[in-house]
PDB file of N, CA, C and O in Angstrom:
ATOM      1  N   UNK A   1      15.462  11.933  -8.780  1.00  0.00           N
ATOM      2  CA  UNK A   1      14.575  11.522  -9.854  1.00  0.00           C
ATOM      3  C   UNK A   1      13.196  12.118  -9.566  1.00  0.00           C
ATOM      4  O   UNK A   1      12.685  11.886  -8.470  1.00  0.00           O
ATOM      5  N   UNK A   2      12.505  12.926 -10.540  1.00  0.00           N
ATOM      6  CA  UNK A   2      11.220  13.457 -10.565  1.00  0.00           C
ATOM      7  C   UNK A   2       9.931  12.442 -10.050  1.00  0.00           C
ATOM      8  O   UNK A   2      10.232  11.249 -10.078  1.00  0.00           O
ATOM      9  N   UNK A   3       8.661  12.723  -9.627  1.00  0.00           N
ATOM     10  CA  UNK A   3       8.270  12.022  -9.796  1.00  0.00           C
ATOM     11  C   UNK A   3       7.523  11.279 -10.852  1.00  0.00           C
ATOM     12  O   UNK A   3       6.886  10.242 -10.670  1.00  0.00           O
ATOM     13  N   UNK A   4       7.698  12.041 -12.184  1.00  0.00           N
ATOM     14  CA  UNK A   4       6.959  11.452 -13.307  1.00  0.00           C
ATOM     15  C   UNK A   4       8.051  10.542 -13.908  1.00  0.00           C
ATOM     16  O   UNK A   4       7.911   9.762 -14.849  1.00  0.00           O
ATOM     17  N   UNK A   5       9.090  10.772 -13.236  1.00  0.00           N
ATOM     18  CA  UNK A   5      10.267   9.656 -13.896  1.00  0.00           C
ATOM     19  C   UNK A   5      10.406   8.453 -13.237  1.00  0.00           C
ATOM     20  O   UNK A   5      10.713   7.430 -13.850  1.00  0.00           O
ATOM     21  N   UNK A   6      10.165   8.480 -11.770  1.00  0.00           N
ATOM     22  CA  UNK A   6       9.529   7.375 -11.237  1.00  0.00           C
ATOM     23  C   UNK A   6       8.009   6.223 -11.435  1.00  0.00           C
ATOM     24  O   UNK A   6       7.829   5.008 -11.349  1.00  0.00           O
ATOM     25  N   UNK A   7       7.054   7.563 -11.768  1.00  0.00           N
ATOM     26  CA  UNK A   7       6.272   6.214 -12.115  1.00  0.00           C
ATOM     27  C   UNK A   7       6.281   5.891 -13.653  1.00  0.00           C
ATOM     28  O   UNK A   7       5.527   5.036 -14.118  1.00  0.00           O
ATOM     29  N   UNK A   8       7.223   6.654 -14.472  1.00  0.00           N
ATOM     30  CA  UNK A   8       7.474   5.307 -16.088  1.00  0.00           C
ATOM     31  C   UNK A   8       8.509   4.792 -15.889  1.00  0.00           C
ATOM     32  O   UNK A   8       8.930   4.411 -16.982  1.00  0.00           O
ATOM     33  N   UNK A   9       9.428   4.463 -14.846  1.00  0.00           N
ATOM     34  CA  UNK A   9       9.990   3.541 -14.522  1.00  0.00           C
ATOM     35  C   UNK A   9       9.278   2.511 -13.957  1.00  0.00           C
ATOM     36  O   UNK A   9       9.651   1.429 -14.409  1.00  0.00           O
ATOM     37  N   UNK A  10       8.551   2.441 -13.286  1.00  0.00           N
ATOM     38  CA  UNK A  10       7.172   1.948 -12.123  1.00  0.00           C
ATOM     39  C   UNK A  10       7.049   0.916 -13.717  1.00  0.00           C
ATOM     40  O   UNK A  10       7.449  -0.205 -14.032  1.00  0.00           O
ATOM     41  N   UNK A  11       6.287   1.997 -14.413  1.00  0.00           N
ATOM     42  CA  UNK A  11       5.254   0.908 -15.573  1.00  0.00           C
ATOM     43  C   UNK A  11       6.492   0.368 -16.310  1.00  0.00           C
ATOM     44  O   UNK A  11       6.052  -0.681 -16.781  1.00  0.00           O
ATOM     45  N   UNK A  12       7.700   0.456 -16.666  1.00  0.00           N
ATOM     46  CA  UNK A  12       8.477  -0.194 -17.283  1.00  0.00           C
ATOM     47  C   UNK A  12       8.951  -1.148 -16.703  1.00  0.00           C
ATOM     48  O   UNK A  12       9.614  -1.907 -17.409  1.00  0.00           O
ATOM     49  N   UNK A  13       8.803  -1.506 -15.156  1.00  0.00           N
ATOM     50  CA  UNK A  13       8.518  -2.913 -14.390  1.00  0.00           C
ATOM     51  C   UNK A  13       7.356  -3.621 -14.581  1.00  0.00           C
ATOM     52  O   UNK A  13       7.369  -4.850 -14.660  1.00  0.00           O
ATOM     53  N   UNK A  14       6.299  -2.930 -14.666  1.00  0.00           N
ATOM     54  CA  UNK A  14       4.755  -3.151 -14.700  1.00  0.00           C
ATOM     55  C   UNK A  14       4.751  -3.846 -16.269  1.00  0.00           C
ATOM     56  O   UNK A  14       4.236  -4.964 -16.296  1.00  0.00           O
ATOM     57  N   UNK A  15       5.216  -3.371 -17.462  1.00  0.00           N
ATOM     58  CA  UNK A  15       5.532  -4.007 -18.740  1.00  0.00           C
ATOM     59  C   UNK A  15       6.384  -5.651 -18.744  1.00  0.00           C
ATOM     60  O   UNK A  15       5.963  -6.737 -19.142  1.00  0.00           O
ATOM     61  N   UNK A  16       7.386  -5.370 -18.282  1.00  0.00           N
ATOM     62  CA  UNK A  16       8.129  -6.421 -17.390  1.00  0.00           C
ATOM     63  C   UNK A  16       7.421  -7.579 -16.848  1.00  0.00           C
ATOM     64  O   UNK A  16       7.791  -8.720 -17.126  1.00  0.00           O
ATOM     65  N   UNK A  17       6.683  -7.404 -16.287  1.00  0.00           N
ATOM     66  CA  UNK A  17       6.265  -8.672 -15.326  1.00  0.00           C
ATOM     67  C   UNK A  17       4.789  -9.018 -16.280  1.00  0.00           C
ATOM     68  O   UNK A  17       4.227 -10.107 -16.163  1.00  0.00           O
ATOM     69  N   UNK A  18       4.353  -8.100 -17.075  1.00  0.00           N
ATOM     70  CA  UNK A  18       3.303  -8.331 -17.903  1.00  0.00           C
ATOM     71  C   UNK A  18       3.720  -9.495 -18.824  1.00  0.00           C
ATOM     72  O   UNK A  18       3.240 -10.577 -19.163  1.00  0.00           O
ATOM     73  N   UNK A  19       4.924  -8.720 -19.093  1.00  0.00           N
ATOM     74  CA  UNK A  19       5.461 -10.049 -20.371  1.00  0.00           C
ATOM     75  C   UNK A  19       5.498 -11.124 -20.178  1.00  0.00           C
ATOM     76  O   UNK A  19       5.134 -11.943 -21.022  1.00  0.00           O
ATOM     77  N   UNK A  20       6.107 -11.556 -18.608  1.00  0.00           N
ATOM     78  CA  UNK A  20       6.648 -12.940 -18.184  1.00  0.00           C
ATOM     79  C   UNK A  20       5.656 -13.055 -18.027  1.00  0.00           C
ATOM     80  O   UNK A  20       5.534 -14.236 -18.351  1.00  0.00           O
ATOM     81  N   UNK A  21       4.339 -12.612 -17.644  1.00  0.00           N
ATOM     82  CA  UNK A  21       3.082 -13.234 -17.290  1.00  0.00           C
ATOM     83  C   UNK A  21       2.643 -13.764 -18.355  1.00  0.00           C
ATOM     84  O   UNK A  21       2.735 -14.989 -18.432  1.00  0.00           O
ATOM     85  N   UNK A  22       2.108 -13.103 -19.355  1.00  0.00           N
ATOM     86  CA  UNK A  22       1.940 -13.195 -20.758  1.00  0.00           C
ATOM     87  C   UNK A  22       2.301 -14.581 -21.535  1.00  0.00           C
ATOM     88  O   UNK A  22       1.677 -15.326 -22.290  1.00  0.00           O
ATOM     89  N   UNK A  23       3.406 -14.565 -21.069  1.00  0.00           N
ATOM     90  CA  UNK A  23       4.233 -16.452 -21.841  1.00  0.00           C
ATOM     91  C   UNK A  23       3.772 -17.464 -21.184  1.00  0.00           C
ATOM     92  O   UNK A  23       3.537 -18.582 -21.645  1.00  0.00           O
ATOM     93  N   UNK A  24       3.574 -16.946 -19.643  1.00  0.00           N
ATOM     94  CA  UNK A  24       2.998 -18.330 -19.308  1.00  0.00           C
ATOM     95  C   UNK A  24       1.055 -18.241 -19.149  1.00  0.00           C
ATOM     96  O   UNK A  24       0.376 -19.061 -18.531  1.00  0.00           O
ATOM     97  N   UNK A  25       0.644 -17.287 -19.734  1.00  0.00           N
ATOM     98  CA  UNK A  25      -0.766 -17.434 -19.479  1.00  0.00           C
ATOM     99  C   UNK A  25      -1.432 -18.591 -20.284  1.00  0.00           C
ATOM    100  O   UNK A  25      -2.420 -19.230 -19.922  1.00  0.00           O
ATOM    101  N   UNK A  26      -0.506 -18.800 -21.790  1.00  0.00           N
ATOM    102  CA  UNK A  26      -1.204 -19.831 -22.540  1.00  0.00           C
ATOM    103  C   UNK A  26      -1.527 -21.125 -22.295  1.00  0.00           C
ATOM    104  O   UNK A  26      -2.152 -21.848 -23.071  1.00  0.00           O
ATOM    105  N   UNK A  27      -1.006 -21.505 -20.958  1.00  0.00           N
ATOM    106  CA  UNK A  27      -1.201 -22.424 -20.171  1.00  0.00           C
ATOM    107  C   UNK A  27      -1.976 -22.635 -19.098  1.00  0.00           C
ATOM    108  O   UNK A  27      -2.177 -23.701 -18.516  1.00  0.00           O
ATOM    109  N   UNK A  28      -2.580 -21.124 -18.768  1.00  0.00           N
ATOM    110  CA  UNK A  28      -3.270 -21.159 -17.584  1.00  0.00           C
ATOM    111  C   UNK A  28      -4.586 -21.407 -17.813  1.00  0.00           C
ATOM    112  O   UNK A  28      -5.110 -21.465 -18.925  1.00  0.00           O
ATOM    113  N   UNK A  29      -5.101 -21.547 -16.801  1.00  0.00           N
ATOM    114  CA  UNK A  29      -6.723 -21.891 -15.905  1.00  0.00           C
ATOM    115  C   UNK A  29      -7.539 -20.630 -16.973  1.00  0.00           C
ATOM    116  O   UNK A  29      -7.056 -19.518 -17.187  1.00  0.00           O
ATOM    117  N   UNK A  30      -8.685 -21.071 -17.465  1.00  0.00           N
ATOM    118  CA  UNK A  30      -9.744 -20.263 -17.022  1.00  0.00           C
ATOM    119  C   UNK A  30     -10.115 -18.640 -16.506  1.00  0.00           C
ATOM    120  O   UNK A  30     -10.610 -17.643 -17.034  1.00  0.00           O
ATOM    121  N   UNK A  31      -9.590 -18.992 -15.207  1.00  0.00           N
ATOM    122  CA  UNK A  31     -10.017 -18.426 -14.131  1.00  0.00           C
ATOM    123  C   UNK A  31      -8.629 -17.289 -14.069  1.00  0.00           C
ATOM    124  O   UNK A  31      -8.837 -16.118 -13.753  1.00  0.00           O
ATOM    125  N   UNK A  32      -7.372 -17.728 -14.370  1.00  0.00           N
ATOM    126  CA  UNK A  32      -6.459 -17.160 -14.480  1.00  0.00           C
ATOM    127  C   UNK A  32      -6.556 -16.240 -15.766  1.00  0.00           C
ATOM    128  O   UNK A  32      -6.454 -15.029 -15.565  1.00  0.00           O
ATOM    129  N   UNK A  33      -6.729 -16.650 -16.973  1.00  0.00           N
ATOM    130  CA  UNK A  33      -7.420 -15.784 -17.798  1.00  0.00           C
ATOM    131  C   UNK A  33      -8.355 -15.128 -17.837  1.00  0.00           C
ATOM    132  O   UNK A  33      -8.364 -14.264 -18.713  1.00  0.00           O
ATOM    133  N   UNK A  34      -9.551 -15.236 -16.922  1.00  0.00           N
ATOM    134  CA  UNK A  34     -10.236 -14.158 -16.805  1.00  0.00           C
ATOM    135  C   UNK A  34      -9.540 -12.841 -15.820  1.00  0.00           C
ATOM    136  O   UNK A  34      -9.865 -11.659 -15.928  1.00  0.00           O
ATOM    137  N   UNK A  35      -8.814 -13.233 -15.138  1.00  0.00           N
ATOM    138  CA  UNK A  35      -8.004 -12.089 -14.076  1.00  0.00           C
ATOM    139  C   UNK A  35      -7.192 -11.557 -15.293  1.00  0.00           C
ATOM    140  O   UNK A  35      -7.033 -10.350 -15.115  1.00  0.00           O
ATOM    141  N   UNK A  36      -6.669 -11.921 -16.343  1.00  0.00           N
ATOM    142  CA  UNK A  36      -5.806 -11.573 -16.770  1.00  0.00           C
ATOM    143  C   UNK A  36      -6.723 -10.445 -17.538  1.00  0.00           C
ATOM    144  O   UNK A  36      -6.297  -9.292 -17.465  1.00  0.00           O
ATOM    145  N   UNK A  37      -7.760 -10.633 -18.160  1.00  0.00           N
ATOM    146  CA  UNK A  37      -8.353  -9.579 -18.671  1.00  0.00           C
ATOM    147  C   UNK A  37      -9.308  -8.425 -17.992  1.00  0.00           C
ATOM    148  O   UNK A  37      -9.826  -7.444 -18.526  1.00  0.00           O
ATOM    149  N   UNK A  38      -9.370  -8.930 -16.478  1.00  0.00           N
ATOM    150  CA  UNK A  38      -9.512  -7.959 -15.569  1.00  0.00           C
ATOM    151  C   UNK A  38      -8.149  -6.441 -15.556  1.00  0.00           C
ATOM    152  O   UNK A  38      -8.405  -5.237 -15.592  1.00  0.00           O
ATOM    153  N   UNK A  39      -6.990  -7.003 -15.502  1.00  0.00           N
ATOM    154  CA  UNK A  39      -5.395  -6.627 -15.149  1.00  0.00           C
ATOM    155  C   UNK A  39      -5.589  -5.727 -16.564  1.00  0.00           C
ATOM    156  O   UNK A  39      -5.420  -4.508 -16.596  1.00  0.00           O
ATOM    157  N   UNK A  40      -5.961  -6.518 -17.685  1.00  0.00           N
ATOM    158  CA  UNK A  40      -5.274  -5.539 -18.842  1.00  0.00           C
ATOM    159  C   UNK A  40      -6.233  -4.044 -19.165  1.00  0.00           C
ATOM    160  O   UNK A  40      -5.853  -3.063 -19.805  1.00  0.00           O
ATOM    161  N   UNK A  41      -7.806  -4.296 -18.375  1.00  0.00           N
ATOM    162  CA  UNK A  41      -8.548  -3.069 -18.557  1.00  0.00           C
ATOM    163  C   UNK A  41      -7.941  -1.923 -17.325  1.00  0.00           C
ATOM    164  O   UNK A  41      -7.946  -0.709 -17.531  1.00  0.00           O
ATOM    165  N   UNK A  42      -7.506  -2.455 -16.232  1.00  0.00           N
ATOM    166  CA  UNK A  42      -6.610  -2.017 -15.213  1.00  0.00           C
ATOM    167  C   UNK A  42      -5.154  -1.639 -16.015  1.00  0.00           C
ATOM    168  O   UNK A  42      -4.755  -0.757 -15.255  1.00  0.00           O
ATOM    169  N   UNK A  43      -4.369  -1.723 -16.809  1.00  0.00           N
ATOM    170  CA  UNK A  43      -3.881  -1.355 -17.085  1.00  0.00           C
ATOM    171  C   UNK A  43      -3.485  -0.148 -18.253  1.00  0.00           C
ATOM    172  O   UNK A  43      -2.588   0.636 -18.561  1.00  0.00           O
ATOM    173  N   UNK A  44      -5.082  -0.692 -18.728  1.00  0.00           N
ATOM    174  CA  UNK A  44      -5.582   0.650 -20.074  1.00  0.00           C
ATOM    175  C   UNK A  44      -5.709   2.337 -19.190  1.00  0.00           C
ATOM    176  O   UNK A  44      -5.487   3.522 -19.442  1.00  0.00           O
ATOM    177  N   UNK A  45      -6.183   1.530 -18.111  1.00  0.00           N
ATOM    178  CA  UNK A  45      -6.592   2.712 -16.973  1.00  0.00           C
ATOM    179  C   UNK A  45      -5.415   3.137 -16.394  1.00  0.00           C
ATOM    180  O   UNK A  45      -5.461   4.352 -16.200  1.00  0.00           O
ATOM    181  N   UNK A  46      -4.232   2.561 -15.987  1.00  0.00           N
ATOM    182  CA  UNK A  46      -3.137   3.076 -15.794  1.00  0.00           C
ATOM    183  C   UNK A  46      -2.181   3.714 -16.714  1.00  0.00           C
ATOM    184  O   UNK A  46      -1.301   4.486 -16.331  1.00  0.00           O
ATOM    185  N   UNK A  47      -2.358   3.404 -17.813  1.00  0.00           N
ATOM    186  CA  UNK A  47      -2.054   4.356 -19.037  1.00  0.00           C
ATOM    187  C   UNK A  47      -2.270   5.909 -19.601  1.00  0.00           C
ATOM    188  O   UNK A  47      -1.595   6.901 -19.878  1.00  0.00           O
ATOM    189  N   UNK A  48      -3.464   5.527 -19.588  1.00  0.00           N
ATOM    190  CA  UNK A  48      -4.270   6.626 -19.564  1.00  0.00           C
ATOM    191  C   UNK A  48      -4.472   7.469 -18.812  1.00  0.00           C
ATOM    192  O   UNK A  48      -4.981   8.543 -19.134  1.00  0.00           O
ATOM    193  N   UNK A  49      -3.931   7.002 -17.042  1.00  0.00           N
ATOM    194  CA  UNK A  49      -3.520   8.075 -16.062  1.00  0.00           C
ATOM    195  C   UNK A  49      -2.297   8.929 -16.197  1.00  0.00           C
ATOM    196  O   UNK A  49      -2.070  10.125 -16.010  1.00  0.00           O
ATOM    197  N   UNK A  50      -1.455   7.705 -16.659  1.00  0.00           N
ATOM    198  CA  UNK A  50       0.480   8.390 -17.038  1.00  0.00           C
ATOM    199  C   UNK A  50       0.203   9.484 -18.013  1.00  0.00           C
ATOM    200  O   UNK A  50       0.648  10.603 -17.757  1.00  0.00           O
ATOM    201  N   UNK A  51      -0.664   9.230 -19.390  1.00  0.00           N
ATOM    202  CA  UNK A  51      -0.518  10.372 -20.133  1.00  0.00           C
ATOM    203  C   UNK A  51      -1.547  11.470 -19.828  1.00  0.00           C
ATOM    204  O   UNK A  51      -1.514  12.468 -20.547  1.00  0.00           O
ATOM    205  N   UNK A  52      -2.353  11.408 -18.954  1.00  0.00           N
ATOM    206  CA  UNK A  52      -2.955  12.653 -18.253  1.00  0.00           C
ATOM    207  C   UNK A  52      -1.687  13.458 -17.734  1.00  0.00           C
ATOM    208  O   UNK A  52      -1.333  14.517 -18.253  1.00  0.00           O
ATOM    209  N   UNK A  53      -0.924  12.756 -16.476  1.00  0.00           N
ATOM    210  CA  UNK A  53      -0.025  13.271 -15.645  1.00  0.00           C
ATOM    211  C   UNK A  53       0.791  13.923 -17.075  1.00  0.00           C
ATOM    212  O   UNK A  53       0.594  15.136 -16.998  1.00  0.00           O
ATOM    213  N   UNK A  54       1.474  13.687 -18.116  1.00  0.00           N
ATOM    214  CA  UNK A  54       2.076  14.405 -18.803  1.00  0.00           C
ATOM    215  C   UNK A  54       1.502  15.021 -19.744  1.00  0.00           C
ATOM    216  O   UNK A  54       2.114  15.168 -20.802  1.00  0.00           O
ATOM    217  N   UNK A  55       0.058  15.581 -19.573  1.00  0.00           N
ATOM    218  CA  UNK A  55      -0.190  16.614 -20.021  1.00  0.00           C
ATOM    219  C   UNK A  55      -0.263  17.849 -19.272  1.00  0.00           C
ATOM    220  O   UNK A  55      -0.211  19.012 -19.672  1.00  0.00           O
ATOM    221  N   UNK A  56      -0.386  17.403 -18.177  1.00  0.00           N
ATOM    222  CA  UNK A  56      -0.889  18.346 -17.290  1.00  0.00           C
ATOM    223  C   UNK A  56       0.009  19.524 -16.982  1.00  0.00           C
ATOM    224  O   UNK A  56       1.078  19.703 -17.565  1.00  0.00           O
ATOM    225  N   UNK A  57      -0.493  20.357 -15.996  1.00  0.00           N
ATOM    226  CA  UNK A  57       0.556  21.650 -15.953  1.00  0.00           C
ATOM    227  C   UNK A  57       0.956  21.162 -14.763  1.00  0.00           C
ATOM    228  O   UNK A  57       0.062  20.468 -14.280  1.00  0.00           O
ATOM    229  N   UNK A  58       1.645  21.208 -14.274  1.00  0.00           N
ATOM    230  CA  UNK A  58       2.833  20.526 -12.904  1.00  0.00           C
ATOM    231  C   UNK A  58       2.210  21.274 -11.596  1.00  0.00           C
ATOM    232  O   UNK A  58       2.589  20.891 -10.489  1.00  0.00           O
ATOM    233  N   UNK A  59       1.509  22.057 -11.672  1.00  0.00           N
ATOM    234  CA  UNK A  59       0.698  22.484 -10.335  1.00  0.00           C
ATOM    235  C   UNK A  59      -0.290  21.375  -9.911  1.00  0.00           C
ATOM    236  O   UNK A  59      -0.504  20.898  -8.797  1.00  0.00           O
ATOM    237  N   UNK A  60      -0.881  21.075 -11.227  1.00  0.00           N
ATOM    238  CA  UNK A  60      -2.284  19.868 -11.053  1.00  0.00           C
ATOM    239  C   UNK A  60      -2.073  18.262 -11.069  1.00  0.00           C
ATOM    240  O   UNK A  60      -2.875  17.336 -11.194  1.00  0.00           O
ATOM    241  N   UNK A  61      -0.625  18.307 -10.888  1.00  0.00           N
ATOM    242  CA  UNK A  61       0.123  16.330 -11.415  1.00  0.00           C
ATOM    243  C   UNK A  61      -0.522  15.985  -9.987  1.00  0.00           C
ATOM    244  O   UNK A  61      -1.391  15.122  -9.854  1.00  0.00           O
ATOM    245  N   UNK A  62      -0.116  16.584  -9.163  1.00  0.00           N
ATOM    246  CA  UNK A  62      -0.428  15.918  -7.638  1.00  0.00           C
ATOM    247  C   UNK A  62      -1.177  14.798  -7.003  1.00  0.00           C
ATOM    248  O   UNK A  62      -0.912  13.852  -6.260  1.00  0.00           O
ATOM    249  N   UNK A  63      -2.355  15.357  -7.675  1.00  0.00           N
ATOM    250  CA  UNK A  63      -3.638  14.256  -7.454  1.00  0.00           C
ATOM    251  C   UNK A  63      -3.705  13.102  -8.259  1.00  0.00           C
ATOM    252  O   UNK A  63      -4.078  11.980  -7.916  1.00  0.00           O
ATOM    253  N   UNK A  64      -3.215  13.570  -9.617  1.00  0.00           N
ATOM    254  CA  UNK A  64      -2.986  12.253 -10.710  1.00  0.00           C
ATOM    255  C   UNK A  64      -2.301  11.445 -10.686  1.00  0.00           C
ATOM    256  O   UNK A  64      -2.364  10.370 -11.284  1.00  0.00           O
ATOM    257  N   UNK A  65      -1.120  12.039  -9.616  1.00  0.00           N
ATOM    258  CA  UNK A  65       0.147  10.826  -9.714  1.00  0.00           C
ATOM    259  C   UNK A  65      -0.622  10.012  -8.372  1.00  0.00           C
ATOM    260  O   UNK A  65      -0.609   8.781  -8.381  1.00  0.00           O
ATOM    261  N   UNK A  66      -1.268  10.727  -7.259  1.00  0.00           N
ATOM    262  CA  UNK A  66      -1.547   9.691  -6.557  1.00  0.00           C
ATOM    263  C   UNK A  66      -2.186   8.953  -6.907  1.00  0.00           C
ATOM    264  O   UNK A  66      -1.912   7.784  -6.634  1.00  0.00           O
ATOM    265  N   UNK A  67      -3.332   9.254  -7.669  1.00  0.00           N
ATOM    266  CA  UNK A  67      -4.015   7.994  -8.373  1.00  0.00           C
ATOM    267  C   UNK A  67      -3.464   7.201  -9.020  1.00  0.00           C
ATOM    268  O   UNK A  67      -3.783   6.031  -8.808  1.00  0.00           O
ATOM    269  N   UNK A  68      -2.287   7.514 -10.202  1.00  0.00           N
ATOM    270  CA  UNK A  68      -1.726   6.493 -10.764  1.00  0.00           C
ATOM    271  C   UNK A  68      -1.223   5.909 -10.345  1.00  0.00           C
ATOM    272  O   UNK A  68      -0.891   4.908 -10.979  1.00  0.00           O
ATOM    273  N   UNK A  69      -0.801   6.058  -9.047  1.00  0.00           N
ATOM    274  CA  UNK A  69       0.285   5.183  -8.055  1.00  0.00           C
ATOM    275  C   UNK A  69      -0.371   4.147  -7.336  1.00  0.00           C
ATOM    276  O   UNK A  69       0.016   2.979  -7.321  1.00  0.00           O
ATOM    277  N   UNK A  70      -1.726   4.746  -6.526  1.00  0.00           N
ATOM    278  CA  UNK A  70      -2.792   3.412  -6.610  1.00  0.00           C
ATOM    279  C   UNK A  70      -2.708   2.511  -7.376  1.00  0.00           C
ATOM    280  O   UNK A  70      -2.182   1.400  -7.300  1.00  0.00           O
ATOM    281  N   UNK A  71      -3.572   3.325  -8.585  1.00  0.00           N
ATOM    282  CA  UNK A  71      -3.486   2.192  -9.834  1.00  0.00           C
ATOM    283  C   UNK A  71      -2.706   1.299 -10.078  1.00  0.00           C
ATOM    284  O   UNK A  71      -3.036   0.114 -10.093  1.00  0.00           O
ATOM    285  N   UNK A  72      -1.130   1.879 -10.390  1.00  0.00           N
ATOM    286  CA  UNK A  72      -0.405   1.274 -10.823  1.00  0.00           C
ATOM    287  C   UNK A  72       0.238  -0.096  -9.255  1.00  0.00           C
ATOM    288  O   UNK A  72       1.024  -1.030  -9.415  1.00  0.00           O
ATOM    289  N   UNK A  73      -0.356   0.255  -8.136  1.00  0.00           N
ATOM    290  CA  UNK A  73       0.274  -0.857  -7.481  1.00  0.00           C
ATOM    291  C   UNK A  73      -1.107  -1.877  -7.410  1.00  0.00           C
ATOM    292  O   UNK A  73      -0.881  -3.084  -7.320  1.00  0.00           O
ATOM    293  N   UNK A  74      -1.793  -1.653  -7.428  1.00  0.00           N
ATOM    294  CA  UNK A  74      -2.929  -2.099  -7.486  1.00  0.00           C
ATOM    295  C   UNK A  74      -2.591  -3.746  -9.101  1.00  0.00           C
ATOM    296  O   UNK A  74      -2.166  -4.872  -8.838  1.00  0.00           O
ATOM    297  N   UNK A  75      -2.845  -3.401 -10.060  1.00  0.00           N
ATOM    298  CA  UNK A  75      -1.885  -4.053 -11.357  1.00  0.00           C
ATOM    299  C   UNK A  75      -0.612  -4.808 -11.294  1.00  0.00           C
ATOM    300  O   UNK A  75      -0.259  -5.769 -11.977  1.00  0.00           O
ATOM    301  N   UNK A  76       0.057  -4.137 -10.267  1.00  0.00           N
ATOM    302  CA  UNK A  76       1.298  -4.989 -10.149  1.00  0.00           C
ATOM    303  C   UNK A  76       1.071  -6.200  -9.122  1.00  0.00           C
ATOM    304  O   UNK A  76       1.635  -7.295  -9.100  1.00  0.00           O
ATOM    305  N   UNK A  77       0.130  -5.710  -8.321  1.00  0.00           N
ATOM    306  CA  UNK A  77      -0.137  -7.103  -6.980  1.00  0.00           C
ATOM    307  C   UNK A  77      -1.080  -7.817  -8.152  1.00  0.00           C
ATOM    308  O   UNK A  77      -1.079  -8.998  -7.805  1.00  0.00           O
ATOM    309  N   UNK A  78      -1.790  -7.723  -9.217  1.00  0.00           N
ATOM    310  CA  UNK A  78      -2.590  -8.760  -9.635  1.00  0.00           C
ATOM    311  C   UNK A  78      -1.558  -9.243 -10.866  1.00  0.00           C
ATOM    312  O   UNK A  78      -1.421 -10.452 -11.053  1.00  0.00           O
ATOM    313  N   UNK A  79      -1.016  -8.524 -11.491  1.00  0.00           N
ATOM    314  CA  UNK A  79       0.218  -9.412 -12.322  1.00  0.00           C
ATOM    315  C   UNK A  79       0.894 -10.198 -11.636  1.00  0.00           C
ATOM    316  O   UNK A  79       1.356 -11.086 -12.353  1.00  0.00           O
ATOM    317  N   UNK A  80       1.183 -10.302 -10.549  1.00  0.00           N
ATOM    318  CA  UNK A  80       2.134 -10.894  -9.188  1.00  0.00           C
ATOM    319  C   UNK A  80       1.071 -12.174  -9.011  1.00  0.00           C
ATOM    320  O   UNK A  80       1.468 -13.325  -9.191  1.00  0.00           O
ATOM    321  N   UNK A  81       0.276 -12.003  -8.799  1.00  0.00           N
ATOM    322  CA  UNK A  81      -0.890 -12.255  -8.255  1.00  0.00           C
ATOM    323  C   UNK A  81      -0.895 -13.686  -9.262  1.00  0.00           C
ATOM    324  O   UNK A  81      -0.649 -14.842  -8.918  1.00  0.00           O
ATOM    325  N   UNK A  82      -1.180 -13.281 -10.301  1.00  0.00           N
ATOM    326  CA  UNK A  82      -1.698 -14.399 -12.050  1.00  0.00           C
ATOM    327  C   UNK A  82       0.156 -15.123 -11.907  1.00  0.00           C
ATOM    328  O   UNK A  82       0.171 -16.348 -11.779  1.00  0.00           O
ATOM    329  N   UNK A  83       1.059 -14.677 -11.921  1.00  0.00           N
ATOM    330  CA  UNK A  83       2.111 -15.017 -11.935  1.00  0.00           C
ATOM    331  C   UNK A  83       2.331 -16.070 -11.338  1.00  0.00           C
ATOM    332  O   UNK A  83       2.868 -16.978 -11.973  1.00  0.00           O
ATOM    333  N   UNK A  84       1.952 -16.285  -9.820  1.00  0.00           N
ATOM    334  CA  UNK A  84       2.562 -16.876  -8.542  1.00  0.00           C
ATOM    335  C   UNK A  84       1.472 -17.913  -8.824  1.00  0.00           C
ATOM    336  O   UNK A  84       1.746 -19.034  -8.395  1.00  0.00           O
ATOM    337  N   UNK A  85       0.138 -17.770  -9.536  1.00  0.00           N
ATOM    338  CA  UNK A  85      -0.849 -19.260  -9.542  1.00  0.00           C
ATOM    339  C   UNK A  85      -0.204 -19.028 -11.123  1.00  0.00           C
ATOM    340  O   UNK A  85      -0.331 -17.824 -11.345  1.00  0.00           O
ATOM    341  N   UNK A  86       0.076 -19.321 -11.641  1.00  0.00           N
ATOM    342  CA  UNK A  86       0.629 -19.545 -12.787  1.00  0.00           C
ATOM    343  C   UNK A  86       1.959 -20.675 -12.293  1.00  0.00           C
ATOM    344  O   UNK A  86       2.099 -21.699 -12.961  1.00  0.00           O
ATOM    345  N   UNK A  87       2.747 -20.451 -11.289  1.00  0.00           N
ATOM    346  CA  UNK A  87       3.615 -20.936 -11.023  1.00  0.00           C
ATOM    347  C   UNK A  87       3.670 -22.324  -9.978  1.00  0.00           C
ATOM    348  O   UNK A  87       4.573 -22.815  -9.300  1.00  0.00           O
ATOM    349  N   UNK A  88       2.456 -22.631 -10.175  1.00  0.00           N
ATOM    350  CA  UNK A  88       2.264 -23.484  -9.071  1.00  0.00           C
ATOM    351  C   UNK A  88       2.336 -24.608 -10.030  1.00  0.00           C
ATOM    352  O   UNK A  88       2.223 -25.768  -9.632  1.00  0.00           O
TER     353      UNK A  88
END
């Protein structure tokens, strides 16, 4: 598997755990909603990295995918994150 096929699989987990987060945010804290709108400008930004990486010419993905890969784990520990105090 390529690596641009790995990380939109990546965000199609990252969508995933958004959702389940999502159902239970209407219940949450405050404080949990403000993280949550921290996560979703973090995730505009991880978007917007994926469709850089597929514009790009495949000599120059290199640096972009590492960033998006930051990014994108970075988003998944705070969806995890809102999830697990969500679950308490």
């Amino acid at each position: 598997m390529g690596l641009l096929q790995e990380l939109n699989k990546f965000a199609e987990g990252l969508e995933q755990l958004r959702d389940e987060v999502k159902v239970q945010l209407h219940l949450a804290s405050l404080e949990s909603k403000q993280e949550w709108d921290r996560a979703e400008k973090q995730r505009d930004h991880f978007l917007a990295e994926l469709n850089k990486i597929s514009k790009e010419a495949s000599g120059s993905k290199e640096g972009l995918i590492e960033k998006a890969e930051v990014i994108g784990e970075e988003l998944k520990s705070t969806y995890q994150r809102i999830k697990d105090r969500l679950s308490e």
